[in-house]
C-alpha positions as CSV (number, residue, x, y, z in Angstrom):
1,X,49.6,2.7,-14.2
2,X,49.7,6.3,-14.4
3,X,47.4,7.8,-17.4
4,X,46.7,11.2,-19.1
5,X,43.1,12.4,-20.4
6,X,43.7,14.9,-23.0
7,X,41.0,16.5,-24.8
8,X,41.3,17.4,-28.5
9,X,39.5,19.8,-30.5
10,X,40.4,20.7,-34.3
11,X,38.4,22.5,-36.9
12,X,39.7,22.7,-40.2
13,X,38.2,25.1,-43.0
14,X,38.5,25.3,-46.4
15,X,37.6,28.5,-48.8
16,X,37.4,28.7,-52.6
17,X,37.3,31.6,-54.7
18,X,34.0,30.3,-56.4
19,X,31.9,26.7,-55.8
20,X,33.6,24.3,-57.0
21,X,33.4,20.2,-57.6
22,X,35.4,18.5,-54.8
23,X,36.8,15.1,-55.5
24,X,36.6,12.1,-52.4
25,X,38.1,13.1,-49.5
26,X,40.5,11.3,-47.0
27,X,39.9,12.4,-43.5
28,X,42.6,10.7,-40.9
29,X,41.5,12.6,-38.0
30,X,40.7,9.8,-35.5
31,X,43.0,9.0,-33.1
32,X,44.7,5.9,-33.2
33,X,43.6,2.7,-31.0
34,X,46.3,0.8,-29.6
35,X,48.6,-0.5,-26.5
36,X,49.5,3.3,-26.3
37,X,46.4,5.2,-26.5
38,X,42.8,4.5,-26.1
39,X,40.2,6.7,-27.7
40,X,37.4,7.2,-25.4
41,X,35.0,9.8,-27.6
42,X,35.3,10.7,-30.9
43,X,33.2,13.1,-33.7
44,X,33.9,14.1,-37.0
45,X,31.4,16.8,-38.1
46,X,31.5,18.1,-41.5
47,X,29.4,20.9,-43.0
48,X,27.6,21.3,-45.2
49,X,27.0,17.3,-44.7
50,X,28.7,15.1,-47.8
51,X,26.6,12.7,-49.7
52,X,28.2,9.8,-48.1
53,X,30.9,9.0,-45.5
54,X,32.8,5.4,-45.6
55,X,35.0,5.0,-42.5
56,X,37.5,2.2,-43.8
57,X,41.0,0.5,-42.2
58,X,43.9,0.9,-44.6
59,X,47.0,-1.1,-45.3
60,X,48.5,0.3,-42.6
61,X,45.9,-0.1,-40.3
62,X,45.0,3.1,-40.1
63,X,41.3,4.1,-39.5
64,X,39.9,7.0,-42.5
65,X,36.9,8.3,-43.5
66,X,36.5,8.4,-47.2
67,X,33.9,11.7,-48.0
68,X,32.2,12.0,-51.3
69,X,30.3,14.9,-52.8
70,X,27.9,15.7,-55.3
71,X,26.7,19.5,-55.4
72,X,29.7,22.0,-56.4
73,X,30.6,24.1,-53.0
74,X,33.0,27.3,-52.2
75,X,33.6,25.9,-48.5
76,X,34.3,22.9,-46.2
77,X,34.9,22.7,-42.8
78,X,35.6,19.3,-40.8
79,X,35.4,19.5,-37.1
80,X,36.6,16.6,-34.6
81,X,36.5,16.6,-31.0
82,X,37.9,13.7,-29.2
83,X,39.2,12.6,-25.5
84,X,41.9,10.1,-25.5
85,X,43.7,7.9,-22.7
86,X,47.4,7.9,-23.4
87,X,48.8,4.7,-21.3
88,X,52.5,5.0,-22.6
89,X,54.1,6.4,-19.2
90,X,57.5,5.2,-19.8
91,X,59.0,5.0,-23.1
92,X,61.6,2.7,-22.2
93,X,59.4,-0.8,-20.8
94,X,60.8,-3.2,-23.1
95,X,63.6,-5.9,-23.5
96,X,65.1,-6.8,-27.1
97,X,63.4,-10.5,-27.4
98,X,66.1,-11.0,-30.3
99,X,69.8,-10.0,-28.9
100,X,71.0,-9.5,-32.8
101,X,69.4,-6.8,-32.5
102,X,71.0,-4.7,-29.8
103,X,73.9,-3.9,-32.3
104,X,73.7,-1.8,-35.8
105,X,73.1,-2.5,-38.7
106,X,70.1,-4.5,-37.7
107,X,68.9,-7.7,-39.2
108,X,65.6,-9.0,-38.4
109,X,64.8,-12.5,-38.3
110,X,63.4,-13.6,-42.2
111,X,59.8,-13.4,-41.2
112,X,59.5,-10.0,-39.2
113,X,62.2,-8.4,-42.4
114,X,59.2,-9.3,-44.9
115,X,56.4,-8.3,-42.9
116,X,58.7,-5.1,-42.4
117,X,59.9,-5.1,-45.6
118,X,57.7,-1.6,-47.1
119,X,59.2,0.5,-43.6
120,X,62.8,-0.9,-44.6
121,X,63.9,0.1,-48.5
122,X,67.1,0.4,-49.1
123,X,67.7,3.2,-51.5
124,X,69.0,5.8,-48.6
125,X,70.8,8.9,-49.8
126,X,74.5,8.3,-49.5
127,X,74.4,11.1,-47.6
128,X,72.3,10.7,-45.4
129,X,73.8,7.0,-45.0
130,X,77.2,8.3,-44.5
131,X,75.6,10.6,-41.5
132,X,74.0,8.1,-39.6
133,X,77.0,5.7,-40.2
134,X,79.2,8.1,-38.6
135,X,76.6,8.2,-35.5
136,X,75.7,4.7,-34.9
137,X,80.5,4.4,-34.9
138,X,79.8,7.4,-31.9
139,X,77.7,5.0,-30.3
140,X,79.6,1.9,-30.7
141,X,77.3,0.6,-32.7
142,X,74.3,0.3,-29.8
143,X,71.0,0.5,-31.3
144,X,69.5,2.0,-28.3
145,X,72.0,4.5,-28.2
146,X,71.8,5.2,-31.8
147,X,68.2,5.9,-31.4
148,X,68.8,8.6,-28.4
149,X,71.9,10.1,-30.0
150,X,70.3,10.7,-33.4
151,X,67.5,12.5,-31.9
152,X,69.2,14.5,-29.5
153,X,71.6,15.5,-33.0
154,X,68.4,16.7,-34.7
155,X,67.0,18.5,-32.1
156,X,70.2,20.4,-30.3
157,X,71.8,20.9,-33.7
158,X,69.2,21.4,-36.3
159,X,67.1,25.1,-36.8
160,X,63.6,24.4,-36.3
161,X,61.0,26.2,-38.2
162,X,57.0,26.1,-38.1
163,X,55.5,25.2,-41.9
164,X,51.9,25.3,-42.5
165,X,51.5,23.0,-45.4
166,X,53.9,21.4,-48.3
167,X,55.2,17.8,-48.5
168,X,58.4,17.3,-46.5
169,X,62.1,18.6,-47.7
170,X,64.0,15.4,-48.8
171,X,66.4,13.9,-46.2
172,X,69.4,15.5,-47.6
173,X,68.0,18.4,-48.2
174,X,67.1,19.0,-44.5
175,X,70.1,17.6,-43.8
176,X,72.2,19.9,-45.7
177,X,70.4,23.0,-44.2
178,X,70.2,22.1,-40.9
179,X,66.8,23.5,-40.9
180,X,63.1,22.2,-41.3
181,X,59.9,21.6,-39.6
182,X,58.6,18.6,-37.9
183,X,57.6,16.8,-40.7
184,X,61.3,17.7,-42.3
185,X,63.0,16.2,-38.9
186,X,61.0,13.4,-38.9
187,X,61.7,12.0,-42.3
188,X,65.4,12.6,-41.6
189,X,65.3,10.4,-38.9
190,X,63.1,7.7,-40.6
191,X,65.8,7.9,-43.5
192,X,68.8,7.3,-41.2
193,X,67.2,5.1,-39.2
194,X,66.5,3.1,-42.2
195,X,70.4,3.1,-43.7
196,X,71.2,1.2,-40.3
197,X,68.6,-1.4,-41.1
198,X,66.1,-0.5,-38.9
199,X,62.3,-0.5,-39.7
200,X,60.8,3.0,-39.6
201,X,57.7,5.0,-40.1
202,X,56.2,8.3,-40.4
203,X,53.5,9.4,-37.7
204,X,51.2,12.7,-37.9
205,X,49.5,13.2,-34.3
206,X,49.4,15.9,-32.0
207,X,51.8,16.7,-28.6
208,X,50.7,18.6,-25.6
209,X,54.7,20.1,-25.8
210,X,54.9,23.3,-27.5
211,X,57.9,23.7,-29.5
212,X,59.3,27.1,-29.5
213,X,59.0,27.4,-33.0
214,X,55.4,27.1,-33.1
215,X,53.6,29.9,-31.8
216,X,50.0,27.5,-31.6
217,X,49.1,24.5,-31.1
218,X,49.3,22.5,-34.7
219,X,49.3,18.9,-36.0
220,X,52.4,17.2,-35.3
221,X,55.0,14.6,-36.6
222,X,57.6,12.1,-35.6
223,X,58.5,9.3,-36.2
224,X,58.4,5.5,-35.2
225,X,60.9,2.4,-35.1
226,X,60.3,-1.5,-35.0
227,X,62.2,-3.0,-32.3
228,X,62.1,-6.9,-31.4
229,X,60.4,-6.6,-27.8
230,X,59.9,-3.3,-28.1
231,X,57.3,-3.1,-31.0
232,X,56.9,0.4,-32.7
233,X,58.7,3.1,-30.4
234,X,58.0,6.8,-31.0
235,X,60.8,9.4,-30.9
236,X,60.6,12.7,-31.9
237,X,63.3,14.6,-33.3
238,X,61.9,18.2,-33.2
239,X,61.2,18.0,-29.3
240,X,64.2,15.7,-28.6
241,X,62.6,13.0,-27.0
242,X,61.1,9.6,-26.8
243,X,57.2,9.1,-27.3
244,X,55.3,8.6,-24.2
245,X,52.0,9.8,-23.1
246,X,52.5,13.6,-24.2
247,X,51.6,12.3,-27.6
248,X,48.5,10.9,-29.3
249,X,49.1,9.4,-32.9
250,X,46.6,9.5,-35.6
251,X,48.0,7.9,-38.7
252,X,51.4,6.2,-39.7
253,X,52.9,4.5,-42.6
254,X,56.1,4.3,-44.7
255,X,55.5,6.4,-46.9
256,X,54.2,10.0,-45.3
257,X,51.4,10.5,-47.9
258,X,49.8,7.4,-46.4
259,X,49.6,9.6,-43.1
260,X,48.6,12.6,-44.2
261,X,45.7,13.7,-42.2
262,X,43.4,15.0,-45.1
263,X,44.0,14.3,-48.4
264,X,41.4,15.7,-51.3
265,X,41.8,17.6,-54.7
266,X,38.8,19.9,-56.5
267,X,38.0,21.0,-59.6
268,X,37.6,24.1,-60.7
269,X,39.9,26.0,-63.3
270,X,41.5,29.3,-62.1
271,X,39.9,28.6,-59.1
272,X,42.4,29.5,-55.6
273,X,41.6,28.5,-52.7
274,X,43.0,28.6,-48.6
275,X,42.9,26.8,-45.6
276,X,43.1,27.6,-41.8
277,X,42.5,26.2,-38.8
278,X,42.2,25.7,-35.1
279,X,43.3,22.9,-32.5
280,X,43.3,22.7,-29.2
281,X,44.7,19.6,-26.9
282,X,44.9,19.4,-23.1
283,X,44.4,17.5,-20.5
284,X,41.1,16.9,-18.7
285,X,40.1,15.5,-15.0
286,X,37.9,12.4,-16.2
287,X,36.5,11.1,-19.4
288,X,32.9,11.8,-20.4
289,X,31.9,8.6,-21.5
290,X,32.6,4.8,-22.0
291,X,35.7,3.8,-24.6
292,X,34.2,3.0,-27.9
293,X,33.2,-0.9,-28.8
């Protein structure tokens, strides 16, 4: 099996206008361990040091360290480095274990549909629904297909922009302007994806593919659909493709707050405040240590 070693670096700094009481912080900054990836090192450095750091697994089984403070502060800065295996070399190893669903709209067998069920609701914009209908009939109905057509749609047809922070447009509203960044895209294509029955997630991460758009390297997003045999599938729709080793995940869910790579609020009235940052993510010759137990 062919693998890539990609080394990450990300520094994230926060700045306030005067010290200020920061409330507990979510930090999902480590990179996922699964059938896709394998982290080998990872460090989360945060100064100045918080009174206490709980590393927990959420719902969605995603790994987060919980940071809590006690001194007012006017900065923050979190710094990871890790080196990660990706192992997904070809996006497209899989058999459907359930031939239902090979055609769309999808039904999963009861048992998968309930364990499913928070990836799948079923309040879908009808426009949105009418979109991806229209699709999945170009397609003759072929979920596969469906899957490669409504990416390809969002990435040769859509204007792509780079957004530093905010929440993601609604569905219809990126649909409707044709324009958004990846986080926009993404959620379009967990929403149609959804109106066709499918099971689908959000995903923040980072790509070694540099959208034009972007003019340095930044957290990404995408998204990520259940497939019997197939398992969760990445495809993004602001590159155009389908997930392989070019990726490496950190935190997905069904609802994108859930995968929002730091979450935190302060108090302080009046008080503004500003963020920057720095990553870097490439690949390296050999790992520097043994994966983690």
């Amino acid at each position: 099996m062919t693998v890539m070693l990609l080394r990450i670096h990300h520094t994230l700094r926060f700045r306030y206008d005067r010290p200020v009481f920061l409330e507990p912080m979510t930090v999902r900054l480590s990179p996922r361990q699964d059938a896709t990836q394998q982290r080998l090192r990872h460090s989360l450095r945060v100064t100045a040091a918080p009174t206490g750091t709980a590393w927990t697994i959420e719902p969605d089984g995603n790994e987060a360290a919980v940071l809590w403070f006690s001194e007012e502060r006017d900065n923050l800065e979190l710094t990871v480095e890790s080196e990660v295996r990706t192992l997904r070399e070809n996006p497209f190893d899989w058999i459907f274990t359930d031939p239902r669903a090979q055609r769309l709209p999808l039904a999963y067998a009861p048992a998968l549909a309930a364990s499913l069920a928070p990836a799948r609701p079923d309040h879908a914009s009808p426009t949105v629904a009418a979109w991806a209908e229209g699709l999945a009939a170009t397609v003759d109905r072929s979920t596969t297909t469906f899957l490669i057509h409504l990416c390809d749609q969002i990435h040769a047809s859509f204007h792509h922009i780079g957004r530093m922070d905010g929440d993601p447009q609604t569905p219809e509203n990126t649909l409707e302007s044709r324009t958004g960044a990846c986080r926009d895209t993404a959620m379009l294509f967990v929403a149609a994806c959804r109106s066709q029955g499918l099971a689908a997630r959000f995903v923040s991460g980072y790509s070694i593919h540099h959208p034009p758009e972007v003019t340095e390297q930044e957290l990404h997003a995408w998204a990520e659909v259940y497939l019997p045999g197939g398992g969760w599938r990445g495809y993004d729709p602001s590159l155009g493709l389908a997930v392989a080793d070019g990726h490496v995940a950190l935190a997905s869910a069904p609802d994108h707050r859930l995968a929002a790579p730091v979450v935190g609020s302060y108090r302080g009235t009046g008080v503004g405040s500003t963020m920057d940052y720095t990553i870097s993510i490439g690949p390296i010759a050999s790992p520097s240590c043994c994966p983690l137990a």
